[in-house]
KEKE-3310 file (N, C-alpha, C; in steps of 0.2 Angstrom, whole numbers, plus 5000, padded with zeros to 4 digits):
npx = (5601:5611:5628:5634:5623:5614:5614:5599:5592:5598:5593:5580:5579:5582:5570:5560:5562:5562:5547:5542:5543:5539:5533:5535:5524:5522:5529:5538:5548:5563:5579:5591:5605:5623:5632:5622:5615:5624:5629:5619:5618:5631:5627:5616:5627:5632:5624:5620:5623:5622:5635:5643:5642:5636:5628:5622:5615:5617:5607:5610:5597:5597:5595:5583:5576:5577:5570:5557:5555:5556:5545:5536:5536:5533:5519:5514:5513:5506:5492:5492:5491:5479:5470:5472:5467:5453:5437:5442:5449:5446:5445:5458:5466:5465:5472:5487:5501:5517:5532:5539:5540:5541:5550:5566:5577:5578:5582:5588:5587:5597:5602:5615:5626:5634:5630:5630:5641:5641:5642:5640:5629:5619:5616:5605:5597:5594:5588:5593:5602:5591:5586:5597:5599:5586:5589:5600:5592:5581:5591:5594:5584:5577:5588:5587:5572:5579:5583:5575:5571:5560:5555:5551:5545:5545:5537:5533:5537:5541:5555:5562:5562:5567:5577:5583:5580:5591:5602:5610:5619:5618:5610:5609:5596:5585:5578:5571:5561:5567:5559:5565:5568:5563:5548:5532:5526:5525:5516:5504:5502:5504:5499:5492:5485:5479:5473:5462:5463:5471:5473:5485:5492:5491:5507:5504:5495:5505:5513:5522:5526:5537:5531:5521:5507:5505:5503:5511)
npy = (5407:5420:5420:5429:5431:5432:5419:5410:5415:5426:5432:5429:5437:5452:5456:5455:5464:5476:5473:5473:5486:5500:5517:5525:5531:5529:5527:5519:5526:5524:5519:5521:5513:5520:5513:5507:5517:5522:5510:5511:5525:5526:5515:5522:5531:5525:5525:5524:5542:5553:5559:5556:5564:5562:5570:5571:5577:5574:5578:5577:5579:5582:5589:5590:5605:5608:5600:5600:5612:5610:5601:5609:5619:5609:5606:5618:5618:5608:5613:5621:5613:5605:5615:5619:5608:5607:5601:5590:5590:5591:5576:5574:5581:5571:5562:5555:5563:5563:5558:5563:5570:5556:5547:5539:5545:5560:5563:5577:5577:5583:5593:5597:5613:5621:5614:5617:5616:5603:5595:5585:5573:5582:5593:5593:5589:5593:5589:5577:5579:5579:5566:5559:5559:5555:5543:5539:5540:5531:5518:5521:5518:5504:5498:5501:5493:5480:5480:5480:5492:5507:5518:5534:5548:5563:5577:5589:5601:5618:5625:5634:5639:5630:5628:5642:5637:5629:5633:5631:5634:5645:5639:5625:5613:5608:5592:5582:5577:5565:5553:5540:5525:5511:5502:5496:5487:5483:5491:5482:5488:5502:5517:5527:5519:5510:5519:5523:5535:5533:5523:5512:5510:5495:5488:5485:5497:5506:5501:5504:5502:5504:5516:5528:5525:5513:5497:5482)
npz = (5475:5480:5485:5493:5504:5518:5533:5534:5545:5549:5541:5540:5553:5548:5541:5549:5559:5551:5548:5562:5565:5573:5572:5589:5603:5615:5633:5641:5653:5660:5654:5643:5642:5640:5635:5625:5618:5611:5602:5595:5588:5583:5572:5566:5559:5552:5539:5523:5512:5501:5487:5500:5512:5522:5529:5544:5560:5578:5592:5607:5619:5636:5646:5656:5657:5647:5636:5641:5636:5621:5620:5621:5609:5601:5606:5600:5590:5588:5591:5582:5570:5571:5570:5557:5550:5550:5550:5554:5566:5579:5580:5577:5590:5601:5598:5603:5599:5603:5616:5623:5636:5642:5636:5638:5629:5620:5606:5593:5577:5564:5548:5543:5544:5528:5518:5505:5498:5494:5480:5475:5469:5472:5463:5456:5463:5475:5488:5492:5502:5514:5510:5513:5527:5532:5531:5539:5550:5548:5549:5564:5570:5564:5573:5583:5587:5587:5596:5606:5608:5610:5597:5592:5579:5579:5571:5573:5575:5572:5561:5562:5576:5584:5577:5584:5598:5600:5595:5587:5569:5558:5540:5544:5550:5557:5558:5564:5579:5591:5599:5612:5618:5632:5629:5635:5627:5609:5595:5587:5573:5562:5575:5570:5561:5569:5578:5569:5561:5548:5535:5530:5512:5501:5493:5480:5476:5473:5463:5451:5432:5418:5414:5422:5434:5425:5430:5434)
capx = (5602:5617:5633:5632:5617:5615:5608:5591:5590:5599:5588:5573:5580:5581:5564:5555:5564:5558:5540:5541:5547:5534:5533:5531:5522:5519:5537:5539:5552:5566:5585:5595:5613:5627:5636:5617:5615:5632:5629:5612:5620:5634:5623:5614:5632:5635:5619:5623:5622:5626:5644:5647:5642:5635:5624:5618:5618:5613:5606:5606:5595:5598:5592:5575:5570:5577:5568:5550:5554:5554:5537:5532:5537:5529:5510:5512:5512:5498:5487:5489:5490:5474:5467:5473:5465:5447:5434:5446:5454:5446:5450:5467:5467:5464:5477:5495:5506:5524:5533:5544:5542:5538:5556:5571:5582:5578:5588:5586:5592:5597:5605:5623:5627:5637:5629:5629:5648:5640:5637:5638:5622:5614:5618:5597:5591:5597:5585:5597:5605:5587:5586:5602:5597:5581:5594:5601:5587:5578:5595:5595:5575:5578:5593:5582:5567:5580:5588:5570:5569:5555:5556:5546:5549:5541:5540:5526:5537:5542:5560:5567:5561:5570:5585:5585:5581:5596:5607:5610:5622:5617:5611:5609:5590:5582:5572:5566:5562:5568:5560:5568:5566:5559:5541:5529:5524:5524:5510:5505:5500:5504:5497:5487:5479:5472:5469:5457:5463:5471:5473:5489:5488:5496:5509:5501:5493:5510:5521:5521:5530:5539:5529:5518:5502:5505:5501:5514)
capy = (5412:5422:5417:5434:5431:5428:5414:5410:5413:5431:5438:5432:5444:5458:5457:5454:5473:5480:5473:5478:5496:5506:5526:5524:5538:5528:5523:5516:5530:5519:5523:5518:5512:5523:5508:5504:5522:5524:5507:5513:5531:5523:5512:5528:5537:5518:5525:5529:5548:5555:5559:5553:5569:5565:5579:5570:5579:5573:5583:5574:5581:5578:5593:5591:5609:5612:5596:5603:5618:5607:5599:5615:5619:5603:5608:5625:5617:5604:5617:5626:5609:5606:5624:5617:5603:5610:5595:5584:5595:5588:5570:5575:5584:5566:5559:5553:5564:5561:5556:5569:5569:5549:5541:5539:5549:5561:5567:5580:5577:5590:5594:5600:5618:5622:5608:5619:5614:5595:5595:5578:5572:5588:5599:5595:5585:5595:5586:5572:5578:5575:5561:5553:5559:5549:5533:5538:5538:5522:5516:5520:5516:5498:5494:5503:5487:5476:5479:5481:5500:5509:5526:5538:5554:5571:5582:5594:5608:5626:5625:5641:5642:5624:5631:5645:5636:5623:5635:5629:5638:5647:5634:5619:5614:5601:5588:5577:5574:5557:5549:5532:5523:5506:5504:5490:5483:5487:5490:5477:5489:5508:5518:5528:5515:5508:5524:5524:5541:5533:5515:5512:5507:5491:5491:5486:5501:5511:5499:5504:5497:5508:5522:5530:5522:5507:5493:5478)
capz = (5480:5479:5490:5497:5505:5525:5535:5536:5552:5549:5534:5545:5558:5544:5538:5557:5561:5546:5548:5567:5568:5573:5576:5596:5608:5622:5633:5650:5654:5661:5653:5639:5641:5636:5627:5617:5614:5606:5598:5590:5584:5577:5566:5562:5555:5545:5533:5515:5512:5494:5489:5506:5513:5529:5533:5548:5566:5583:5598:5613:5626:5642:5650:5657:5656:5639:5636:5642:5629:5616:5619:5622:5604:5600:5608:5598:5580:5587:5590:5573:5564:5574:5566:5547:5547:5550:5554:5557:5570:5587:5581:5578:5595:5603:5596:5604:5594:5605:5621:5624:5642:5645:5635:5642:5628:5618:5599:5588:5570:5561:5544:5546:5540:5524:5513:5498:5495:5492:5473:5471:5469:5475:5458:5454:5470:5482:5492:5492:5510:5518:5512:5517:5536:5534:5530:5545:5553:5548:5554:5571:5570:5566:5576:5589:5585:5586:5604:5612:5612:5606:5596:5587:5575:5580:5566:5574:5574:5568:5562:5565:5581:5585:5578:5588:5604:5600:5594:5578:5565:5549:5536:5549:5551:5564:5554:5566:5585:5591:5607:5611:5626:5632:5629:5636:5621:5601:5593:5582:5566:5566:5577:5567:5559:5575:5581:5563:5556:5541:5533:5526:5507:5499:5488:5474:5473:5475:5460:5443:5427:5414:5415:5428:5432:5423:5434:5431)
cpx = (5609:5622:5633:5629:5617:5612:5600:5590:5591:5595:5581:5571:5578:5575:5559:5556:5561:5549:5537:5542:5539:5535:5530:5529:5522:5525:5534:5543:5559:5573:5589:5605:5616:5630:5630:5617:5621:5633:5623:5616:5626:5631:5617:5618:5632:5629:5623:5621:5626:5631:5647:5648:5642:5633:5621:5622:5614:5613:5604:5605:5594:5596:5586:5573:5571:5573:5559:5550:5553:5547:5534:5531:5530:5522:5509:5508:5506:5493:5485:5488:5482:5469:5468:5472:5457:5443:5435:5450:5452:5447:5456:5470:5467:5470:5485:5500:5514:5522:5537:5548:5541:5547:5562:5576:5576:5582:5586:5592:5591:5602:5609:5621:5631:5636:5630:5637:5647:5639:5636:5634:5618:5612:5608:5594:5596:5594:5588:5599:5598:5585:5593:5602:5592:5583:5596:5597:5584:5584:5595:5586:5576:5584:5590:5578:5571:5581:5580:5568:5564:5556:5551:5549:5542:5542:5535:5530:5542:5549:5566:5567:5565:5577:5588:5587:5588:5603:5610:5613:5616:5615:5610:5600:5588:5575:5566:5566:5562:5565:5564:5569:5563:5553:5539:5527:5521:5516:5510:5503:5501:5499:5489:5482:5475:5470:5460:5458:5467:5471:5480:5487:5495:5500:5508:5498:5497:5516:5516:5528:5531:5536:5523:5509:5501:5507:5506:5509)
cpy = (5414:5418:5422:5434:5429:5423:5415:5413:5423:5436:5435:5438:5451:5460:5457:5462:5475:5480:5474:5484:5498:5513:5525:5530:5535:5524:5525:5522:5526:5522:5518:5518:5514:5518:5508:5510:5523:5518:5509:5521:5529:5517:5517:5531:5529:5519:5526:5536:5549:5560:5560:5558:5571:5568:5576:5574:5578:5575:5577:5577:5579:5582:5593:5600:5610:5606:5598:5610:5616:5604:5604:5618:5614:5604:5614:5624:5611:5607:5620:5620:5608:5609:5622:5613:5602:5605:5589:5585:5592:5583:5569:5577:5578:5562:5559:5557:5563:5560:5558:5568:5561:5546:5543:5544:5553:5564:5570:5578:5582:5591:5599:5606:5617:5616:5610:5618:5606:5594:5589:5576:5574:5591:5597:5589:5587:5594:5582:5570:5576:5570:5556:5553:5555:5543:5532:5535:5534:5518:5514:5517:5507:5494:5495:5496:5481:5473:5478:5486:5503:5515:5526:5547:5558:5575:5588:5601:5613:5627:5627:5641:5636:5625:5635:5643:5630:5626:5634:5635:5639:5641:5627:5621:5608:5599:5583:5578:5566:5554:5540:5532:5515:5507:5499:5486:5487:5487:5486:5479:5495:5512:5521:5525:5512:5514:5527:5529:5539:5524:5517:5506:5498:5493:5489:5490:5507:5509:5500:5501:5501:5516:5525:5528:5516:5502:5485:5472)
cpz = (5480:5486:5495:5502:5512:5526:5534:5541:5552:5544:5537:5550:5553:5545:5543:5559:5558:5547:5554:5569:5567:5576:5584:5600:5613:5625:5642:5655:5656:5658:5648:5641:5637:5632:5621:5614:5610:5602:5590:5587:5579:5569:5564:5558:5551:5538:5526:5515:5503:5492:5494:5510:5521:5533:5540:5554:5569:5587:5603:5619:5632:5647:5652:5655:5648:5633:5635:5637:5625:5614:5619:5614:5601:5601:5605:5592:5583:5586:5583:5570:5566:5568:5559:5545:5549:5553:5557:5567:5578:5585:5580:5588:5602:5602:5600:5601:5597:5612:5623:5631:5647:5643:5639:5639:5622:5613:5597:5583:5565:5554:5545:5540:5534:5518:5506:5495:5490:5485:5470:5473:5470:5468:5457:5457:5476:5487:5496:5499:5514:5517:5515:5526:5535:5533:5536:5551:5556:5551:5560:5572:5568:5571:5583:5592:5588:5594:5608:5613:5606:5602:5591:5584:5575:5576:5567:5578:5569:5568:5564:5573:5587:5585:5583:5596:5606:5600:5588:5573:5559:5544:5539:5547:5554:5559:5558:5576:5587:5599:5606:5618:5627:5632:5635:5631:5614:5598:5586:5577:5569:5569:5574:5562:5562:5578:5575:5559:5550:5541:5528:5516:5502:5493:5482:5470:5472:5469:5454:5436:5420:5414:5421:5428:5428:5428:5432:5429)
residu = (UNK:UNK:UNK:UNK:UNK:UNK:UNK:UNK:UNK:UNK:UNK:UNK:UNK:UNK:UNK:UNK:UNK:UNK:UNK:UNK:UNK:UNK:UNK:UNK:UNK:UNK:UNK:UNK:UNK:UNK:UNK:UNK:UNK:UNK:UNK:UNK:UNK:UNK:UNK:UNK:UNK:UNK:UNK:UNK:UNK:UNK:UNK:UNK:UNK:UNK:UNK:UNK:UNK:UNK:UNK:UNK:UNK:UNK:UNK:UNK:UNK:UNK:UNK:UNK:UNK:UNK:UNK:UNK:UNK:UNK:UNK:UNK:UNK:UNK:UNK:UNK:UNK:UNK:UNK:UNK:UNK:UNK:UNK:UNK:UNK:UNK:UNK:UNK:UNK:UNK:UNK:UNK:UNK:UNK:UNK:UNK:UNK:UNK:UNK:UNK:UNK:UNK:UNK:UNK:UNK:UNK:UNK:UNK:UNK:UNK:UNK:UNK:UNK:UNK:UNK:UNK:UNK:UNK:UNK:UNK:UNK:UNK:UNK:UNK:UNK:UNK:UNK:UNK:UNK:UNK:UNK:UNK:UNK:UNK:UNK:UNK:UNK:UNK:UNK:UNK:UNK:UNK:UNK:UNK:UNK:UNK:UNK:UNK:UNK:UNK:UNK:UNK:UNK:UNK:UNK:UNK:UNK:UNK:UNK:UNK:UNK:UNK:UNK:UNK:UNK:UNK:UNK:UNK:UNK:UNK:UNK:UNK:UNK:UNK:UNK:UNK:UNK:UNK:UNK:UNK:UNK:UNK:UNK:UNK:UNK:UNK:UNK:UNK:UNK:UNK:UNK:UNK:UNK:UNK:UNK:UNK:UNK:UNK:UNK:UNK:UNK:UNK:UNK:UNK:UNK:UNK:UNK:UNK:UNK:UNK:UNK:UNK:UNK:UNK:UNK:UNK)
# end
């Protein structure tokens, strides 16, 4: 084992966060303390981002009504996702999809304007900036698990219409809804696996070895 390496006790914590984080819908409402939240977005800015770009930006909403406009966004693109998913659409319509108006905080994260300056690591994955907000992300989403707070990522909506209602510059674009909040208790497998609509697949069926499809 390398020297590098933490305790036992420390690299048990790691891998407990990792194999407990779940996407949450269901939250007690209750409140997050200013020091946790500002411990938790701080270890969301400590992600890696490519050439240290940093495209991440947080919306903290705090206003109830502009709060309820958001879900309201939120219930427009259910219905259509709903409609685009043909006979699955009333078992979708059944489903938990957020908790907008149940958790204690609500974030929007959103990709900062002017990225197109970023070329390093963008020049042909200019993808790169969304992905280094999902590092962010997962960040604040485990350190979330670790504290005790529950959170979930709402992506059920229309992104212009998001920008527009946030206000959001030219070039900026809102990736995620965040709820976070305490729960009552995590769910022991994600949701929509115990709700049946999918089964997660192992990773055996996910690793390959030199070339694609090759099975190690």
């Amino acid at each position: 084992m390398s020297d590098q390496a933490f305790s036992e006790d420390e690299r048990a914590a790691v891998y407990r966060a990792i194999a407990e984080r779940r996407d949450m819908r269901h939250f007690t409402g209750g409140t997050v303390a200013p020091e946790l939240l500002a411990k938790l977005l701080a270890a969301a800015h400590q992600a890696p981002s490519v050439g240290l770009m940093q495209p991440w930006r947080f919306i903290r909403v705090s206003d109830r009504a502009l709060r309820q406009r958001i879900q309201a966004l939120v219930e427009e693109e259910r219905v259509r996702t709903a409609d685009a998913l043909g006979e699955r659409s009333d078992e979708f319509m059944k489903l938990k999809v957020e908790g907008i108006n149940d958790c204690a905080e609500v974030l929007v994260a959103a990709l900062g304007d002017d990225r197109e300056r970023h070329i390093f690591g963008r020049r042909t994955l200019p993808e790169m900036d969304m992905a280094s907000l999902s590092c962010a992300i997962q960040n604040l989403w485990l350190a979330a698990r670790a504290e005790g707070m529950g959170m979930g990522w709402v992506s059920l909506f229309e992104p212009k219409a998001m920008a527009e209602l946030l206000g959001l510059p030219a070039g900026a674009k809102p990736l995620a809804i965040l709820c976070l909040g305490p729960v009552e208790k995590f769910y022991p497998a994600p949701m929509l696996a115990l709700e049946g609509w999918a089964e997660p697949r192992p990773l055996s069926d996910l690793l390959y070895e030199n070339h694609w499809g090759v099975k190690p």
